[in-house]
MMTF fields as JSON, N, C-alpha, C and O atoms, coordinates in Angstrom:
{
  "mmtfVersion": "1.0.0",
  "mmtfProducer": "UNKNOWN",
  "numBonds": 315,
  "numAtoms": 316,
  "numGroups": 79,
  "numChains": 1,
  "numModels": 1,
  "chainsPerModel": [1],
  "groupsPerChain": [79],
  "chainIdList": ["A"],
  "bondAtomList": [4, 2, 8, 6, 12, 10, 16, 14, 20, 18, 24, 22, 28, 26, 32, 30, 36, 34, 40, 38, 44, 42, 48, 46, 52, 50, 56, 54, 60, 58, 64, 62, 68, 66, 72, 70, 76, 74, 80, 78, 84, 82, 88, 86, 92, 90, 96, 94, 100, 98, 104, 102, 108, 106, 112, 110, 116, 114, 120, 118, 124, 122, 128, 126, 132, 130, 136, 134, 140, 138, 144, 142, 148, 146, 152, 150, 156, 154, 160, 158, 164, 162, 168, 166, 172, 170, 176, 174, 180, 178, 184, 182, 188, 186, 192, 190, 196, 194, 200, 198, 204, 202, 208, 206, 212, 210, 216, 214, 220, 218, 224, 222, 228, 226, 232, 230, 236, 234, 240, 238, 244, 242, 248, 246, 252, 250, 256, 254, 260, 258, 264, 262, 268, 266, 272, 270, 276, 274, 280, 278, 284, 282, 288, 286, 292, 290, 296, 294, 300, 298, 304, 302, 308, 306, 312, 310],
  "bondOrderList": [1, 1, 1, 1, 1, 1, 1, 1, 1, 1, 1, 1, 1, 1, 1, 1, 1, 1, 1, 1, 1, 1, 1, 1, 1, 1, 1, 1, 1, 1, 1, 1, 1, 1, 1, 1, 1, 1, 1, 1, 1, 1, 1, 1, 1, 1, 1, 1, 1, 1, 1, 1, 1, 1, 1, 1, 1, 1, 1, 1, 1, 1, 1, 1, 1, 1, 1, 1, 1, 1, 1, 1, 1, 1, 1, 1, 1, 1],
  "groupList": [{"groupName": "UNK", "atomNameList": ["N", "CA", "C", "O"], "elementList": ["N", "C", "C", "O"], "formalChargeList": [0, 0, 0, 0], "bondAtomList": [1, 0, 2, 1, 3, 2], "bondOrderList": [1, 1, 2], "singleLetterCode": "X", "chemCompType": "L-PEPTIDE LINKING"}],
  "groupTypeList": [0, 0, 0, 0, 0, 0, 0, 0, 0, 0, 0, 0, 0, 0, 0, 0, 0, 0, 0, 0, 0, 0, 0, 0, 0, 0, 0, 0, 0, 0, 0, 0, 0, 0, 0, 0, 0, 0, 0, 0, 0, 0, 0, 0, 0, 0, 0, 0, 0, 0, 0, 0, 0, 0, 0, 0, 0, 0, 0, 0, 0, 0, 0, 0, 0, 0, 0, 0, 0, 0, 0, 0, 0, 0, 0, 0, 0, 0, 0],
  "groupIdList": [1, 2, 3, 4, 5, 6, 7, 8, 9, 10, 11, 12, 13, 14, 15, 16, 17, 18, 19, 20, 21, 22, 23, 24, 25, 26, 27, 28, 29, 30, 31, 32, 33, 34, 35, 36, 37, 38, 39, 40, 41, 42, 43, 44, 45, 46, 47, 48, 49, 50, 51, 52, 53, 54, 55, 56, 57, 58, 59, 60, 61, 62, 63, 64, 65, 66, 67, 68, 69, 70, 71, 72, 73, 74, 75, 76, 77, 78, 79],
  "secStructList": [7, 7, 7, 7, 7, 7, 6, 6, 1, 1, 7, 1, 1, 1, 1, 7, 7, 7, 7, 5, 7, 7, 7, 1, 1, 6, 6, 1, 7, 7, 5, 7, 6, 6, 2, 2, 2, 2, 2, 2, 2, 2, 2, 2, 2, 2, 2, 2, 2, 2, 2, 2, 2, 2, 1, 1, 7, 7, 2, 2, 2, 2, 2, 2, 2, 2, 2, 2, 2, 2, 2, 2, 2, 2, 2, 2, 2, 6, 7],
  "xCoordList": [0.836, 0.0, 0.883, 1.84, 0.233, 1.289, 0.7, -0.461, 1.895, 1.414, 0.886, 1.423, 0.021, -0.541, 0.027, -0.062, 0.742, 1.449, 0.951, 0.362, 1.384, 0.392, 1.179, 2.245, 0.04, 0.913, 1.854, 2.177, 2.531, 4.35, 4.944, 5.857, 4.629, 5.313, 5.557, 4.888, 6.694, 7.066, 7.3, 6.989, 7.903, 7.597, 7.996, 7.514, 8.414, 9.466, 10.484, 11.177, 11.004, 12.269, 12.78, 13.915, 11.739, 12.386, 11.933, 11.911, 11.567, 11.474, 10.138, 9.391, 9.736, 8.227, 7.493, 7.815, 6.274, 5.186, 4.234, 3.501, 4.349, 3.484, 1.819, 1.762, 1.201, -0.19, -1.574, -2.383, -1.76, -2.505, -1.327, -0.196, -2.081, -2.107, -2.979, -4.098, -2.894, -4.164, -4.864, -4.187, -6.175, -7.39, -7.367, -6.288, -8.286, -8.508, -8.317, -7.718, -8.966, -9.314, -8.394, -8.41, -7.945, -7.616, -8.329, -7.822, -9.956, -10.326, -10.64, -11.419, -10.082, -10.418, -8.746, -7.776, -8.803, -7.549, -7.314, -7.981, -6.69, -6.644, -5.636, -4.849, -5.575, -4.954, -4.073, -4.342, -2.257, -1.177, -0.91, -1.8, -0.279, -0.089, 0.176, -0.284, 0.985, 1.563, 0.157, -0.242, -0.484, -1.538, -2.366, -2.576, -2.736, -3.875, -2.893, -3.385, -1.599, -1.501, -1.747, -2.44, -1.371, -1.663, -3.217, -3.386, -4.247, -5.472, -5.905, -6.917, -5.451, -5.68, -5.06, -5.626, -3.714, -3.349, -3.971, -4.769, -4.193, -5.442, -6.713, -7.141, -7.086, -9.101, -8.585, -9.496, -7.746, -6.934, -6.935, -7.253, -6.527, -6.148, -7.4, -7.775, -8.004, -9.056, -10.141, -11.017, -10.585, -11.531, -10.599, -11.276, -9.253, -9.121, -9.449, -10.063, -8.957, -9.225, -10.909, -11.291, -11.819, -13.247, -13.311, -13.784, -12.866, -13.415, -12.962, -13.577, -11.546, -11.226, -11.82, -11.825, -12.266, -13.024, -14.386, -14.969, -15.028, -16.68, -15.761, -15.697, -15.266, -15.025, -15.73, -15.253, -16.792, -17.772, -18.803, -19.651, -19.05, -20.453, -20.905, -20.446, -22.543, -23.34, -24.196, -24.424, -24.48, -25.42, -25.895, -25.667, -27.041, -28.055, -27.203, -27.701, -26.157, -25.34, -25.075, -25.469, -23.967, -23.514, -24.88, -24.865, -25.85, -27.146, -28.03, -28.911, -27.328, -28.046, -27.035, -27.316, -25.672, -24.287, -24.98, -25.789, -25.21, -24.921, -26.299, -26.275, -27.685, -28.567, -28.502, -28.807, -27.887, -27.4, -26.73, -27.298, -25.474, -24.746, -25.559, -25.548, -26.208, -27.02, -27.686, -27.464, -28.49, -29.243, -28.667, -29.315, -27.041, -26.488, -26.258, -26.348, -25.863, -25.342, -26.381, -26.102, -27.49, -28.836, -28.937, -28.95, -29.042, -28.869, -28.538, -29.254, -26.955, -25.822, -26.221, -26.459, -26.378, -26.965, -28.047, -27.952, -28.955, -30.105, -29.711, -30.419, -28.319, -28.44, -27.942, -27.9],
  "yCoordList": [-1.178, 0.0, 1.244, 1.505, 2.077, 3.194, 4.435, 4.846, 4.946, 5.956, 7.316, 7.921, 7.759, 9.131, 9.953, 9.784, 11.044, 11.955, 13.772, 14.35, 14.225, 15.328, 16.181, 16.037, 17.288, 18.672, 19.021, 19.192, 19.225, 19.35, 17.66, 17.58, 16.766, 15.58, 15.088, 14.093, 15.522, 15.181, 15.996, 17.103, 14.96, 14.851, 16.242, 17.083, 16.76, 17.815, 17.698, 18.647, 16.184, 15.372, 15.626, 15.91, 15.448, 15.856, 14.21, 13.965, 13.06, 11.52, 11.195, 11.481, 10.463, 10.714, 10.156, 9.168, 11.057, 11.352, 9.906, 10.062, 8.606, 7.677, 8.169, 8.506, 8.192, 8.456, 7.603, 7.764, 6.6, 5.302, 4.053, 3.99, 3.248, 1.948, 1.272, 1.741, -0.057, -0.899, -1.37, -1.654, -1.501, -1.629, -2.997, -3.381, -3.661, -4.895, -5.937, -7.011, -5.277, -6.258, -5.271, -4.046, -5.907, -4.864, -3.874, -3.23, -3.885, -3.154, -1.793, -0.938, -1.78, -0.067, 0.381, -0.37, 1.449, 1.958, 2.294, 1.537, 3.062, 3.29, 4.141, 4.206, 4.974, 6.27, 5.698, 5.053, 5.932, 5.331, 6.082, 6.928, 6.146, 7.319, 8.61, 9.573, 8.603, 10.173, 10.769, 11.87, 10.044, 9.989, 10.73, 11.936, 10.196, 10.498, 11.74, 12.314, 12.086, 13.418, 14.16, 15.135, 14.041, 14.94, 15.489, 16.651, 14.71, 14.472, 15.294, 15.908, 15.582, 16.211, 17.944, 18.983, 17.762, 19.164, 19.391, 20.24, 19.093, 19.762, 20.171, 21.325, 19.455, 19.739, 20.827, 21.653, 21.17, 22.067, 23.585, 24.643, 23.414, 24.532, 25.18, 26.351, 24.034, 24.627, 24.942, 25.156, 25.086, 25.501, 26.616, 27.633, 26.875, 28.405, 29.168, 30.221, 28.591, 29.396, 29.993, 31.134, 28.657, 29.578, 30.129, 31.155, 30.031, 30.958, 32.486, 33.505, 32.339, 33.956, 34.504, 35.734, 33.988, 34.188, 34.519, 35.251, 34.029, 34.5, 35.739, 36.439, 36.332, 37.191, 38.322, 38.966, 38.96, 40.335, 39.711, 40.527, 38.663, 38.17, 37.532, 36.416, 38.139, 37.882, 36.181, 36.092, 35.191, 34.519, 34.593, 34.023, 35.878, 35.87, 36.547, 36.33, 37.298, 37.129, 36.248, 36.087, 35.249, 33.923, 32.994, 32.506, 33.049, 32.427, 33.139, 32.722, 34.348, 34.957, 34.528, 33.949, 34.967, 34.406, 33.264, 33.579, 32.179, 30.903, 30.211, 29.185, 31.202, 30.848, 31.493, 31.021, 32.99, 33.376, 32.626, 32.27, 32.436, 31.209, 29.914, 29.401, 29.686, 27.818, 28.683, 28.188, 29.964, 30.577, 30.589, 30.074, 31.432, 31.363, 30.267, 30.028, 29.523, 27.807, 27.165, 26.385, 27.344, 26.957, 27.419, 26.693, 28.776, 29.52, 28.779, 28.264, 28.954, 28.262, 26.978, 26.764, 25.872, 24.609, 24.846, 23.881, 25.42, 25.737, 26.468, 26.762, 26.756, 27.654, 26.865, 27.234],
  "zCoordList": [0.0, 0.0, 0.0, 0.728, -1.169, -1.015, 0.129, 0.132, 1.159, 2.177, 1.798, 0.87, 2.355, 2.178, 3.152, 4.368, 2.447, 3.345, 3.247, 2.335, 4.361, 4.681, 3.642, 3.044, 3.688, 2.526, 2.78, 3.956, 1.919, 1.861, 1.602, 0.78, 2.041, 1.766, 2.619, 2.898, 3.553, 4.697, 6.376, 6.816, 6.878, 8.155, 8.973, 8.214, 9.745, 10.177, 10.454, 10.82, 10.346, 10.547, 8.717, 8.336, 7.98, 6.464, 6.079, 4.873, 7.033, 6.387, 6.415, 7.351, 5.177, 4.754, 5.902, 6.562, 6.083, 7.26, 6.638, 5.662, 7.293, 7.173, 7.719, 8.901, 7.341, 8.049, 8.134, 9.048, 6.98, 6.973, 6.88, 6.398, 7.493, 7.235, 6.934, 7.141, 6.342, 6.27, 7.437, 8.426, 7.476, 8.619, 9.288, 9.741, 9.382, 9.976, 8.397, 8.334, 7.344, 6.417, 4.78, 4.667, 4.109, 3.147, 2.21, 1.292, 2.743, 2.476, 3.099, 2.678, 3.889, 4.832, 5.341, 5.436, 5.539, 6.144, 7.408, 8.113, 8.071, 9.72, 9.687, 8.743, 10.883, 10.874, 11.548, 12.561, 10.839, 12.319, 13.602, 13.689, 14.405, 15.069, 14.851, 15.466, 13.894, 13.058, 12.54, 12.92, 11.74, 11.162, 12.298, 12.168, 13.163, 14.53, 15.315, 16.287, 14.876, 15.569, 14.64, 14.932, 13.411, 12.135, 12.3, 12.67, 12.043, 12.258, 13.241, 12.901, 14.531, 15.961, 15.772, 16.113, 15.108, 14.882, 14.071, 14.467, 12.807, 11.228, 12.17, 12.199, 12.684, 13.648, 14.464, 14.527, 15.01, 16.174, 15.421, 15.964, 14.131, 13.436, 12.663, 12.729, 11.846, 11.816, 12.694, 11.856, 13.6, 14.57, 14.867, 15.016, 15.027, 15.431, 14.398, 14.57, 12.794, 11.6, 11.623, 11.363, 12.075, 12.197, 12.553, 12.065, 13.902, 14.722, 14.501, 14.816, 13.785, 13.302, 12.199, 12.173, 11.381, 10.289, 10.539, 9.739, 11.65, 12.052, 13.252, 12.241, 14.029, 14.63, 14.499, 13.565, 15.076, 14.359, 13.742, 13.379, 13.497, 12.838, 13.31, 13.554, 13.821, 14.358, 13.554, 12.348, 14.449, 14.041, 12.892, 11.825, 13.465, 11.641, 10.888, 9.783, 10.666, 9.322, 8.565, 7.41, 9.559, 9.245, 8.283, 7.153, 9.236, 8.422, 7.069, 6.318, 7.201, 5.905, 4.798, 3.749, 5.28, 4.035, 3.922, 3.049, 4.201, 3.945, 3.155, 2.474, 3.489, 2.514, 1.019, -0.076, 1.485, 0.217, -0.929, -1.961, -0.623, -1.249, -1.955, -3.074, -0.804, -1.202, -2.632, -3.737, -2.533, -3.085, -4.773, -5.683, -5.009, -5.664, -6.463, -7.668, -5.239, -6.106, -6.739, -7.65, -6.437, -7.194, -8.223, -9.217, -8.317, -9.186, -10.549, -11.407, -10.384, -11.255, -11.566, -12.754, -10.604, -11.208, -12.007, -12.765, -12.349, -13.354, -14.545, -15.508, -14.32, -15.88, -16.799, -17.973]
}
């Protein structure tokens, strides 16, 4: 099985960042350890990125952007 490695390639050591392995059965995969810290720092980073990005926006903004959009994207799928 070939490894899936995070953006950039590798590790911070510079030696490729293993991150799956194969599962119980060869059909599913599993996160190795590197993998499950990778995984923990990415969820870590993004939730601060939201949260700086909604900073000043109220609720019903957030909910007006976001029907807007759906609104748009409809839009576009029909033309």
């Amino acid at each position: 099985m070939t490894a899936a490695r995070p953006a950039g390639g590798q590790s911070q050591d510079g030696s490729p960042a293993v991150l799956l392995t194969s599962g119980d059965d060869s059909a599913t995969l599993a996160l190795t350890d590197t993998g499950r810290t990778t995984h923990h720092q990415a969820f870590t980073l993004i939730g601060k990125r939201r949260r700086a990005m909604l900073d000043g926006i109220t609720d019903d903004q957030y909910l007006e952007t976001v029907r807007l959009l759906e609104q748009m994207a409809e839009n576009l799928a029909g033309a």
